[in-house]
C-alpha positions as CSV (number, residue, x, y, z in Angstrom):
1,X,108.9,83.3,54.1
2,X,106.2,86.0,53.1
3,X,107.1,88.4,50.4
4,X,104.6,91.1,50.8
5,X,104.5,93.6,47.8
6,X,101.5,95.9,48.9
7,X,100.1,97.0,52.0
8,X,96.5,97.1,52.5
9,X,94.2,98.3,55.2
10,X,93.8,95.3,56.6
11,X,98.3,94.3,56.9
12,X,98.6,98.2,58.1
13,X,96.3,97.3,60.9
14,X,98.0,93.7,61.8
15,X,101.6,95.9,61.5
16,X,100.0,98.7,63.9
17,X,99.3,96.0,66.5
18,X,102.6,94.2,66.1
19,X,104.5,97.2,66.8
20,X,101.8,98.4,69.8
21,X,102.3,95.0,71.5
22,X,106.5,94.6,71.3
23,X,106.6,98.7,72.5
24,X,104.0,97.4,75.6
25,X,106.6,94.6,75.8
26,X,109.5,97.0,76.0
27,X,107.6,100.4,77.8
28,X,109.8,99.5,80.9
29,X,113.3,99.1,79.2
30,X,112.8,102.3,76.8
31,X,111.7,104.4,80.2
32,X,114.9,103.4,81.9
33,X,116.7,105.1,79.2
34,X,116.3,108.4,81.1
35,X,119.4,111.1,81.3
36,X,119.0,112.0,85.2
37,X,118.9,108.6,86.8
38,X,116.2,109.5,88.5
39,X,112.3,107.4,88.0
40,X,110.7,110.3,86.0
41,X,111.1,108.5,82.5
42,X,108.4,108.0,80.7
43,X,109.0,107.8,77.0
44,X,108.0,104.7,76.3
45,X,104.8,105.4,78.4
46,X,103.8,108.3,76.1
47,X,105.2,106.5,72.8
48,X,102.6,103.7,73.9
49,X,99.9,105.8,74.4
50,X,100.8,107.7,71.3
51,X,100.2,104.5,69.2
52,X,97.6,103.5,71.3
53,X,95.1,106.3,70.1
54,X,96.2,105.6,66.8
55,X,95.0,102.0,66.5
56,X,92.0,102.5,68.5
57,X,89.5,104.0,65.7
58,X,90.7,100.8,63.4
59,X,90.1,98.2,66.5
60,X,87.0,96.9,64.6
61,X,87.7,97.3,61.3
62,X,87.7,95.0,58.8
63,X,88.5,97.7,55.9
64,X,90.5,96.4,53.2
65,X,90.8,100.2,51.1
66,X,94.4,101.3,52.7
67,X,93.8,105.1,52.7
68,X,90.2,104.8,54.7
69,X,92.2,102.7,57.3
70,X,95.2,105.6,57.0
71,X,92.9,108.3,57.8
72,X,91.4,107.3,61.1
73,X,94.8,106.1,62.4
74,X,96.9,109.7,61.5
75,X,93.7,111.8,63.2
76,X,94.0,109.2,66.2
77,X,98.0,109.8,66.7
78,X,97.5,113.5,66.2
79,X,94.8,114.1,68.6
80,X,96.6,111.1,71.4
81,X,100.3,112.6,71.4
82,X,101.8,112.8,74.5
83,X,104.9,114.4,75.3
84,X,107.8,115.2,73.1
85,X,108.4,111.8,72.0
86,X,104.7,110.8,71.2
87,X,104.4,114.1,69.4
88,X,107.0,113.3,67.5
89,X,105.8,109.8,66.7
90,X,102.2,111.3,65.8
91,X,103.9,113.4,63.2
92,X,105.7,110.1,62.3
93,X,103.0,108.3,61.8
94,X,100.9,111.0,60.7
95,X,103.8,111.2,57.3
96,X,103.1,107.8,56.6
97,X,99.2,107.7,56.9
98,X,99.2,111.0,54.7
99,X,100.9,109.5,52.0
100,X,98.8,106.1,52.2
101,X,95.4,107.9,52.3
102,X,95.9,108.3,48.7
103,X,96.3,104.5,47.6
104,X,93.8,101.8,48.1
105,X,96.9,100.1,48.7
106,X,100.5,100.9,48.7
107,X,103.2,99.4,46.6
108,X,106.8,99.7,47.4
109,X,107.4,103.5,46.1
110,X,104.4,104.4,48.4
111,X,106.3,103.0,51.1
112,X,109.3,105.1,50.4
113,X,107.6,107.7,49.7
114,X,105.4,107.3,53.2
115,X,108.4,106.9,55.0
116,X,110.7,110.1,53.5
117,X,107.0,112.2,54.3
118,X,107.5,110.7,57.8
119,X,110.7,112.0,58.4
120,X,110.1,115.7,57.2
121,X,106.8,115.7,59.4
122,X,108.8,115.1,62.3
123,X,111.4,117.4,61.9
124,X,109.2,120.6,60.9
125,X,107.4,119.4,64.4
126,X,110.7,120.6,66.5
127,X,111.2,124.1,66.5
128,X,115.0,123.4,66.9
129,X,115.5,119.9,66.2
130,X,118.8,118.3,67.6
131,X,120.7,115.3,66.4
132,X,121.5,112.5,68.7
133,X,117.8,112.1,69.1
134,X,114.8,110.1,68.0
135,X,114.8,112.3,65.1
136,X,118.5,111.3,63.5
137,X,117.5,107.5,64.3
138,X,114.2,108.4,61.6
139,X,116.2,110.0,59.1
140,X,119.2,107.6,58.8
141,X,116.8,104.1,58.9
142,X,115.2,106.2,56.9
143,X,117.6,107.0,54.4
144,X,119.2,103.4,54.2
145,X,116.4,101.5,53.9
146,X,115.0,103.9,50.5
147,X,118.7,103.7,49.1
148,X,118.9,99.7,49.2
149,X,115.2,99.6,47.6
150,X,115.8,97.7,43.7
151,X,112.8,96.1,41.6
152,X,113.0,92.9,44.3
153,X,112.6,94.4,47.0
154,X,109.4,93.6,49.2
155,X,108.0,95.4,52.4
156,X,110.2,92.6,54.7
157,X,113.1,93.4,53.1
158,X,112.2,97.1,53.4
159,X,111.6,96.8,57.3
160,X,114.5,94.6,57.7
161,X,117.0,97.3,56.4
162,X,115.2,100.0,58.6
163,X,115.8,97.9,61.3
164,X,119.1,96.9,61.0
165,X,119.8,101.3,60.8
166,X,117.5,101.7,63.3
167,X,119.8,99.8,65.7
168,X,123.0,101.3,64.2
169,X,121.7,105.0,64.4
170,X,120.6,104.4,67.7
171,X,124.0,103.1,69.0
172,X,125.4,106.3,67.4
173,X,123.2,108.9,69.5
174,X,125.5,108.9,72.5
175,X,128.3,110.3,70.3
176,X,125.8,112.8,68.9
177,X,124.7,114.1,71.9
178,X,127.3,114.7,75.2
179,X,124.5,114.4,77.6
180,X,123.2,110.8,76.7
181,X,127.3,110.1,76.8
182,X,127.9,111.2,80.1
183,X,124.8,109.7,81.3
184,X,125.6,106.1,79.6
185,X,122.5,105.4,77.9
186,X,121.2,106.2,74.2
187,X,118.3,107.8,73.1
188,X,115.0,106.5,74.5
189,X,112.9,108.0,71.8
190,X,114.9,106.1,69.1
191,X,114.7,102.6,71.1
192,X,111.2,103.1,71.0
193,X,111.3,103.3,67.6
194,X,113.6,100.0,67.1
195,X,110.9,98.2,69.1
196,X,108.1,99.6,67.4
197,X,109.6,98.6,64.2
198,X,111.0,95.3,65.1
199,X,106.9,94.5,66.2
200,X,105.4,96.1,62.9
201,X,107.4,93.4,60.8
202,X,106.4,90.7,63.5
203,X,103.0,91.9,62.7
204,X,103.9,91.7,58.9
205,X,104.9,88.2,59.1
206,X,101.6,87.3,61.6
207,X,103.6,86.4,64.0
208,X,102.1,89.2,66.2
209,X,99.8,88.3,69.2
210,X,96.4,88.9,68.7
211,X,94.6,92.5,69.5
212,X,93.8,92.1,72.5
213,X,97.1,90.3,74.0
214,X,98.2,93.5,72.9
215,X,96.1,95.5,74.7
216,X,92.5,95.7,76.0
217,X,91.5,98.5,73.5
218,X,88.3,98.8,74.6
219,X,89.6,99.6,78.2
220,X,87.1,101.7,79.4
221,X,85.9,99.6,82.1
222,X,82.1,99.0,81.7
223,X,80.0,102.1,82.5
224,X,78.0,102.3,85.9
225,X,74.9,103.1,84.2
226,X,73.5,104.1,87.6
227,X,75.3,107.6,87.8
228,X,73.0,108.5,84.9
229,X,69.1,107.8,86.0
230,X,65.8,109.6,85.9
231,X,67.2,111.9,88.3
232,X,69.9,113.2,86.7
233,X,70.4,116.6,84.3
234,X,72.7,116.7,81.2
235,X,75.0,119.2,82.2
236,X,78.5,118.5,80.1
237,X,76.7,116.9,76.9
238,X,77.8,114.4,74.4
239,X,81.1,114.0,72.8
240,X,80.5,113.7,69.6
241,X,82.8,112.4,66.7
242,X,82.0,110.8,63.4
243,X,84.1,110.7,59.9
244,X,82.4,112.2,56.9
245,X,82.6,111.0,53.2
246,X,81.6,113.8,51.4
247,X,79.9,112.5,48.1
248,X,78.9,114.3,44.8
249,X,75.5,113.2,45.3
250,X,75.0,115.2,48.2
251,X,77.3,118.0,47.7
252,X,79.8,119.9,45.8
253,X,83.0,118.8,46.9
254,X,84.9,121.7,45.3
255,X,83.3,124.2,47.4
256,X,83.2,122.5,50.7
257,X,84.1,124.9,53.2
258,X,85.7,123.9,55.7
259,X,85.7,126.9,57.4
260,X,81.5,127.2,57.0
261,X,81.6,123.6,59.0
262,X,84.0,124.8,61.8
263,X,81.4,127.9,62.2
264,X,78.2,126.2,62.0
265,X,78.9,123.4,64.4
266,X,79.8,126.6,66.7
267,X,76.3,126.8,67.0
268,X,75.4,123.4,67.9
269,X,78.6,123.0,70.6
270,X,82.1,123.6,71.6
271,X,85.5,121.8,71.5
272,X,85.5,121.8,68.2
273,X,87.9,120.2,66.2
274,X,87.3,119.6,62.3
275,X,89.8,118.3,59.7
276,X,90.0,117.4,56.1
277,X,92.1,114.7,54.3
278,X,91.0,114.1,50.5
279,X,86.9,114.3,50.5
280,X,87.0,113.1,54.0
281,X,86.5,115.3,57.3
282,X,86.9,114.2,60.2
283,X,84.9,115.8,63.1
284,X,85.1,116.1,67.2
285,X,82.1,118.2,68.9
286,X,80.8,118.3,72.5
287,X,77.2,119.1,72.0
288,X,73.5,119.1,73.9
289,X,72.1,118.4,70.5
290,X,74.2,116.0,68.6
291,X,71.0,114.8,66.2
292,X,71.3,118.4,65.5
293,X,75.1,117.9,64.3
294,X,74.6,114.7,62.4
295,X,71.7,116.2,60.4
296,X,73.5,119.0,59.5
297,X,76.9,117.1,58.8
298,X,74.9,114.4,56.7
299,X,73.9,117.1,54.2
300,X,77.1,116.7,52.8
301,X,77.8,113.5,52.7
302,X,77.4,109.6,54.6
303,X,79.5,108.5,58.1
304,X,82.0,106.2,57.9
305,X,82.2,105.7,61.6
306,X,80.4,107.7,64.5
307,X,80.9,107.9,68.2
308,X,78.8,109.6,70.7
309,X,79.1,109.2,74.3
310,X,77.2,110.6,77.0
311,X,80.0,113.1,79.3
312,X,78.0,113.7,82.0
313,X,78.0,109.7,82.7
314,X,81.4,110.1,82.1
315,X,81.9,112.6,84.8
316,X,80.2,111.0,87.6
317,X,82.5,107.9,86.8
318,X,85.3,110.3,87.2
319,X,84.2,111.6,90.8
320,X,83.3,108.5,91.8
321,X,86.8,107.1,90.9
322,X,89.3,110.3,91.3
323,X,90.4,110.4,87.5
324,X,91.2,113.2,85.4
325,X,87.5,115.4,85.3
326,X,85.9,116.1,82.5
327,X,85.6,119.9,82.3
328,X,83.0,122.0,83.3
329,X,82.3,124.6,80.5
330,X,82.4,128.7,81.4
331,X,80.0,130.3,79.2
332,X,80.3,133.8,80.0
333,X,83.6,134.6,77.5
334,X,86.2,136.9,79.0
335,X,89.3,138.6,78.2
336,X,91.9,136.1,79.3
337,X,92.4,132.6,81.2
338,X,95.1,130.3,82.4
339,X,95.4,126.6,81.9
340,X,98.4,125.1,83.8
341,X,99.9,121.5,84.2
342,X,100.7,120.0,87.4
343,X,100.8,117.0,89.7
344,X,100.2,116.5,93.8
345,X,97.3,117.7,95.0
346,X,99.1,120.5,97.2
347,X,100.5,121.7,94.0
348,X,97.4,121.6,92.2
349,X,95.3,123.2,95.4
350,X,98.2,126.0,95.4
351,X,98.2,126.7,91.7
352,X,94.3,127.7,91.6
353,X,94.5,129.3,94.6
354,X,96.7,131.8,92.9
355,X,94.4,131.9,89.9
356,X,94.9,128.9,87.3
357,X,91.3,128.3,86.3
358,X,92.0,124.9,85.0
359,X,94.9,123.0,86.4
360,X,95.5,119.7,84.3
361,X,96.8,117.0,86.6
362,X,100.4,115.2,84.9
363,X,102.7,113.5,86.5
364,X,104.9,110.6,85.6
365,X,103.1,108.3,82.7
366,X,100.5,110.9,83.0
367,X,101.7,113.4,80.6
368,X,98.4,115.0,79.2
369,X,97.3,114.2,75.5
370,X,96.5,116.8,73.0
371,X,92.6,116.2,73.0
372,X,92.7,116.6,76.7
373,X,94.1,120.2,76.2
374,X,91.5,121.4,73.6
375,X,88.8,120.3,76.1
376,X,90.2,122.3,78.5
377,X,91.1,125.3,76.7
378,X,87.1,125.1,75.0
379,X,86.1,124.9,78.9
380,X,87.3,127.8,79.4
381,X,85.9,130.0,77.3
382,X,88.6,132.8,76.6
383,X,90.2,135.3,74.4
384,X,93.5,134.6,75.3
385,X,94.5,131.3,77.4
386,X,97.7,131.2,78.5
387,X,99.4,127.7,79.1
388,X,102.0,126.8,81.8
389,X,103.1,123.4,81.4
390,X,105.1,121.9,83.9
391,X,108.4,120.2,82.5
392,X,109.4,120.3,79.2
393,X,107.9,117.1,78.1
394,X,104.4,118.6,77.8
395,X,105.6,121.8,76.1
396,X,105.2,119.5,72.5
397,X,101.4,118.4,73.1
398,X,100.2,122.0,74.6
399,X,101.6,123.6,71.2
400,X,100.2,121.2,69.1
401,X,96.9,121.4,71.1
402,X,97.3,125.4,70.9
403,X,97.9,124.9,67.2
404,X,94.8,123.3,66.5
405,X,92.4,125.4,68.6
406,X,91.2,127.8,66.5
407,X,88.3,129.5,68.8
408,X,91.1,130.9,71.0
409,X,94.7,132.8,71.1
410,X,96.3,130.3,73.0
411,X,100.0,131.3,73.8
412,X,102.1,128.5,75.8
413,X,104.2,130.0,78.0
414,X,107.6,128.4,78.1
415,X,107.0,126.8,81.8
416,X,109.5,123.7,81.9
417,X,108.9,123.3,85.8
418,X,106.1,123.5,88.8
419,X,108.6,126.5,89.2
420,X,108.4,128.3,86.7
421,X,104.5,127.9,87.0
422,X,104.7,129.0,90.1
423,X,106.9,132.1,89.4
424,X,104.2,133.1,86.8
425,X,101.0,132.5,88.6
426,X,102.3,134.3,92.3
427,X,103.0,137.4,90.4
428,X,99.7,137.1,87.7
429,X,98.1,140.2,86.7
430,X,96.0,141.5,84.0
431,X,95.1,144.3,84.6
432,X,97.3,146.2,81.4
433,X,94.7,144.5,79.0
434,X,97.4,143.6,77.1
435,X,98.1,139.9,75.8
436,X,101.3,140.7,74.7
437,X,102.2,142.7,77.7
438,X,101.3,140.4,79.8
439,X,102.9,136.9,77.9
440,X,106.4,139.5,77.9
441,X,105.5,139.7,82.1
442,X,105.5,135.8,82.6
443,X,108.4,135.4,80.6
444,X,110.3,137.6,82.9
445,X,108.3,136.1,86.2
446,X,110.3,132.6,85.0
447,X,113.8,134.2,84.2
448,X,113.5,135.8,88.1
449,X,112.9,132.5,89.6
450,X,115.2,129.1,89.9
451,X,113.8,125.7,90.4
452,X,115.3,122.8,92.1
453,X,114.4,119.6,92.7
454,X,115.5,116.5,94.6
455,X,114.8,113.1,93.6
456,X,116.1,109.6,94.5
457,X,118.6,108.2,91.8
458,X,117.8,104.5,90.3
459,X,121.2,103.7,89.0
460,X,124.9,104.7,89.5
461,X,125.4,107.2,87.7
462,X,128.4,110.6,87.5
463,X,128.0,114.0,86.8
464,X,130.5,115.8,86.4
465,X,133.4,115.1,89.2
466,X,129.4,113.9,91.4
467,X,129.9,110.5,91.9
468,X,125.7,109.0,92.5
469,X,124.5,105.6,94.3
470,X,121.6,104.0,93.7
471,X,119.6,105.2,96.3
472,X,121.4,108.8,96.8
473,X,119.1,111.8,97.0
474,X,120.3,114.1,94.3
475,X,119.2,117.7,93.8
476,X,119.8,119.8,90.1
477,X,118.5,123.0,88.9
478,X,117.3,122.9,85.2
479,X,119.6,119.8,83.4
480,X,122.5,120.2,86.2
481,X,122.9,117.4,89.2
482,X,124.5,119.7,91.8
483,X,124.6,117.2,95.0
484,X,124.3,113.9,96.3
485,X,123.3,113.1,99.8
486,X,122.3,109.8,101.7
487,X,119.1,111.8,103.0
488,X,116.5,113.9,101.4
489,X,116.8,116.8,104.1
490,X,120.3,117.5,104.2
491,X,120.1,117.1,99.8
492,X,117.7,120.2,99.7
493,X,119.7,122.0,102.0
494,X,122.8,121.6,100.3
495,X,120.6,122.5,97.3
496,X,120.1,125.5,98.7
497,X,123.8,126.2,99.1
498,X,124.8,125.6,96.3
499,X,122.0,127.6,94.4
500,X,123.7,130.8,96.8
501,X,119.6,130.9,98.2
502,X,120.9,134.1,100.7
503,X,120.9,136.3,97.6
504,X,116.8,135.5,97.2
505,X,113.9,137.2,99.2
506,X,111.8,133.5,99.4
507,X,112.4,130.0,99.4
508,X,108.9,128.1,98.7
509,X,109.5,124.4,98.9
510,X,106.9,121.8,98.0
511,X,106.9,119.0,100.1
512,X,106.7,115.8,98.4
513,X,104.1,112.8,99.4
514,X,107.5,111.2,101.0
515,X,108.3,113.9,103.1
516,X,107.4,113.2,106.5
517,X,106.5,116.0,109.1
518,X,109.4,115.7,111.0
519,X,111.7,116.2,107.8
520,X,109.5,119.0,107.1
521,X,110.4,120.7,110.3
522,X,113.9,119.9,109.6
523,X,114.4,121.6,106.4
524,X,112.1,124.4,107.6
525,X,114.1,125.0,110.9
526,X,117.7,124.9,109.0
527,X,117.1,126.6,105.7
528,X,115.4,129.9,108.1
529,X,118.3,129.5,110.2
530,X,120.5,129.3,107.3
531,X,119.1,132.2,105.2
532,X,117.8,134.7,107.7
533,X,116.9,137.1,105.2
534,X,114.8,134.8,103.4
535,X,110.9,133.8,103.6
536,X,110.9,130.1,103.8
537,X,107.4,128.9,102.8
538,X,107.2,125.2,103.0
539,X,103.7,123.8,101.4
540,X,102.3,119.8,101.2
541,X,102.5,119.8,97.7
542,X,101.9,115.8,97.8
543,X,103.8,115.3,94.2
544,X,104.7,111.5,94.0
545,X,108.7,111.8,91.8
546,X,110.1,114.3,93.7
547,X,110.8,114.9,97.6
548,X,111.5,118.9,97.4
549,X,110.4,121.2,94.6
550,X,112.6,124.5,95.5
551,X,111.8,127.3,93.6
552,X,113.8,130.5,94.8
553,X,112.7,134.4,94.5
C-alpha cells in the first residue's frame, strides 16, 4: 500500500479525476437525494459540473510544481460554479488550491492547513449558513481528520479519516435539519462530497480510470468550420484567456496594478475578468483585437497557458444546434437593465416580452455557471443590471457572478421562482431614476405575489398528515406540499383552493410542455368558474419539471 507524504501537481491532478469520475458515477444517486420528491434535483449535476471546470485547464498538463497546477484549477471552480452546492464546492476547492499555490508541493501540514482554509471559504460563501448541510459534513471530516494527524500520518491515512467522518456527518444531517428528516433522505450536497472524496483517494492510490473514462474533457464536439467562411463578419469576437507569470525581468512586480490591467484591457474588449494569486494573473477578455491584448499583457511578463476561440464560430454552432447563445453585445450604455433566469420557451418568450433584455435559459441540470452570467451582464452594457433568478439554487452563482463584475452595479434580486420573476417584471418601471427605489419596488412586487407549482412526485413520500404516491401530482407554494391528486388538473385547482385564490385580482398559470389543450381548457374553464372575480390568464410556458406554474396577484 502507497504511503504518500507530498502532493504534487501531478497526484493533485490524478486525485481531481478520481473524485470527478466516482461523483459521474454517483450524479444520479446524489440527485435523488432531493427534499420534495419531485425530479427537479440536481445537486450532483451542478457538483459535477463544478469539478468539471476545475480539471479542465489542467486536462493536458504535465506540471509537476503543485501551486502552478493549484492556480488554474481554483480560477476554473470559481468561474464553473453552479448552483448552491457547486458554489459551495468552488469555495471548497478554491480553500485548498489557495493554500497549495504557495508550495511546490504540499507536505502533510499543507494539507491541514488546505483543508481548515477550505472549510472557512465555504462558510463565509453562505450569507446564513445552516447546519445539517453540506457545510457541517466539511467542518466535522474536517475537524477529525486534522485532530488524528501525528508524525505518521500520510495523505491516505488523512483521506481515510475524512472519509470515514464524512460518512458519519452525513448520516447525522437528518437530525440537524427537520426537513431532510421528514423528507427521509440526508443531505445531497454532503453525499456528494463522500463520493468526491472516496474517488480523490481512489485516484491517490491510481486506482482511478483514466481521464477520459472519466469524462470527455474536450467535449466540445468538433467545430463546423463551415459557419465561419469568406463570407462571414466577426461580429461577437474572440474569447480570450491566458495566465500570466509576471517576471522581474519584465516588470516590477511590487507595483503591478491590477487595477491599471482591469482598465486598460477595457480598451481592447469587454467581459472582463482579471485575477491575481502570488505573481500570477489570470485573465478572461472578449476582444476584436486579442494580438492587441497579448502584446500589452506580455509587457509584464510570459503565458503560462493561453486560449483564444473564435465566438462568432461559436454562435452559429449555437443557432444551428438550439444551445444556450452566446450574447450579442449592446454598446450604447444606459441607465439600467434586467437579466433574468428561466426555462420553457413560453416562459422565456413571456419574460422579454415584459422587458428582461437577456433571459438566461435554466432548467433542471441546467443551472447557469458563473462565467455565463458575467457574459451576460457585460452584454448588456448597463449602470445598474438587476438579476432575477428563478429558484433559489441559482441565487449562489448570480451573486458570486455579481461579485466579480466590477464594470457594473449588479443587484440580484431575491427571485426564488418563475413567480416571483414574473411579479417583478409585469409591474417593471424605471422611470424614478432611482436604483435603490426601484430594487425596494421589486422587492415588494415579490412579497405581493404567491407561486405555486405542481409537479409529479418520484417516490412515496409524507408531508405533514399528506400522504404522496409515486406518481401523485402534488402542488406546494414556497417549501410547503399542500395537495395530492391522481391528476394534474384537479392538483392545480385544489392549489388554488387552498392558496384562498378568490382574495387575488389574477391567476396567470404557465402551462407546462405536459399539459395538453384539453387540460388547458379544463383548468381555465373551472378556476374562472371558481374565482369569478379573478383574471385567469393561462400561457404555453412549455417548462419541462413542472405541469402548472401558478403565480397569484
Amino acid at each position: 500500500m502507497t504511503q504518500t507524504k507530498e502532493i504534487d501537481g501531478q497526484l493533485f491532478k490524478q486525485m481531481l479525476i478520481g473524485g470527478l469520475h466516482n461523483l459521474k458515477t454517483n450524479i444520479e444517486t446524489v440527485n435523488e437525494l432531493n427534499v420534495f420528491p419531485i425530479p427537479d434535483g440536481d445537486t450532483g449535476d451542478n457538483m459535477y459540473s463544478t469539478l468539471l471546470e476545475g480539471i479542465r485547464p489542467i486536462r493536458n498538463s504535465e506540471e509537476h510544481h503543485l501551486g502552478l497546477v493549484a492556480k488554474l484549477v481554483g480560477d476554473g471552480v470559481i468561474l464553473g460554479a453552479r448552483g448552491n452546492s457547486g458554489v459551495i464546492l468552488s469555495q471548497m476547492i478554491a480553500g485548498i488550491t489557495d493554500e497549495f499555490s504557495k508550495h511546490e508541493r504540499a507536505n502533510m501540514n499543507t494539507v491541514a492547513k488546505a483543508f481548515e482554509n477550505a472549510v472557512k471559504r465555504a462558510y463565509v460563501s453562505v450569507s446564513e449558513p445552516v447546519e445539517g448541510t453540506m457545510l457541517t459534513v466539511l467542518r466535522e471530516a474536517t475537524e477529525f481528520a486534522v485532530k488524528r494527524m501525528n508524525a505518521d500520518s500520510t495523505v491516505e491515512s488523512f483521506l481515510d479519516d475524512y472519509i470515514v467522518e464524512t460518512d458519519r456527518s452525513l448520516q447525522r444531517t437528518p437530525d440537524l435539519l427537520p426537513v431532510l428528516k421528514e423528507a427521509g433522505v440526508i443531505d445531497s450536497g454532503g453525499a456528494g462530497i463522500l463520493y468526491m472524496m472516496q474517488g480523490a483517494l481512489n485516484g491517490l492510490r491510481g486506482e482511478a480510470p483514466e481521464l477520459d473514462s472519466a469524462v470527455e474533457l474536450t467535449n466540445k464536439k468538433q467545430l463546423n468550420l463551415s459557419l465561419f467562411n469568406e463570407d462571414s463578419v466577426m461580429e461577437f469576437g474572440y474569447c480570450t484567456e491566458f495566465l500570466l507569470q509576471l517576471t522581474h525581468a519584465k516588470t516590477d512586480i511590487s507595483a503591478f496594478s491590477l487595477d491599471a490591467m482591469r482598465e486598460k484591457l477595457a480598451t481592447f474588449g469587454d467581459s472582463i475578468v482579471a485575477v491575481k494569486t502570488g505573481t500570477v494573473v489570470k485573465v478572461h477578455v472578449h476582444t476584436l483585437t486579442p494580438g492587441a491584448v497579448l502584446e500589452y499583457a506580455q509587457a509584464f511578463g510570459e503565458f503560462l497557458t493561453l486560449k483564444i476561440e473564435n465566438m462568432t464560430l461559436q454562435h452559429n454552432e449555437v443557432l444551428e444546434k438550439k444551445e444556450q447563445p452566446v450574447f450579442k453585445k449592446n454598446f450604447t450604455r444606459k441607465p439600467f437593465g434586467l437579466v433574468a433566469v428561466a426555462d420553457g420557451e413560453g416562459v422565456i418568450a413571456a419574460f422579454k416580452e415584459l422587458g428582461a433584455d437577456i433571459v438566461i435559459h435554466g432548467g433542471q441540470g441546467k443551472n447557469p455557471p458563473v462565467e455565463l452570467f458575467i457574459s451576460a451582464f457585460d452584454a448588456l452594457n448597463r449602470d445598474t443590471i438587476f438579476v432575477l433568478p428563478d429558484n433559489g439554487n441559482v441565487m449562489m452563482a448570480a451573486r458570486e457572478a455579481a461579485a466579480l463584475y466590477k464594470q457594473s452595479d449588479v443587484r440580484v434580486i431575491g427571485a426564488n421562482t418563475v413567480g416571483d420573476g414574473y411579479a417583478v417584471l409585469a409591474a417593471l418601471d424605471y422611470d424614478c431614476g432611482d436604483a435603490d427605489q426601484i430594487e425596494r419596488n421589486m422587492a415588494e412586487d415579490i412579497a405581493a405575489s404567491r407561486c405555486a407549482m405542481v409537479s409529479r412526485a418520484v417516490r412515496n413520500s409524507r408531508a405533514g398528515d399528506l400522504e404522496i404516491s409515486v406518481g401523485d401530482y402534488i402542488g406546494f407554494c414556497e417549501k410547503d406540499i399542500l395537495i395530492a391528486e391522481k391528476d394534474k388538473v384537479s392538483a392545480a385547482l385544489g392549489l388554488l383552493k387552498k392558496l384562498n385564490a378568490e382574495q387575488n385580482d389574477f391567476i396567470v398559470a404557465f402551462c407546462g410542455a405536459s399539459v395538453s389543450e384539453e387540460e388547458r381548457e379544463a383548468f381555465v374553464a373551472k378556476a374562472s368558474s371558481a374565482y369569478p372575480a379573478a383574471e385567469v390568464y393561462m400561457m404555453d410556458g412549455g417548462q419541462e419539471l413542472y405541469d402548472f406554474i401558478i403565480v397569484l396577484q
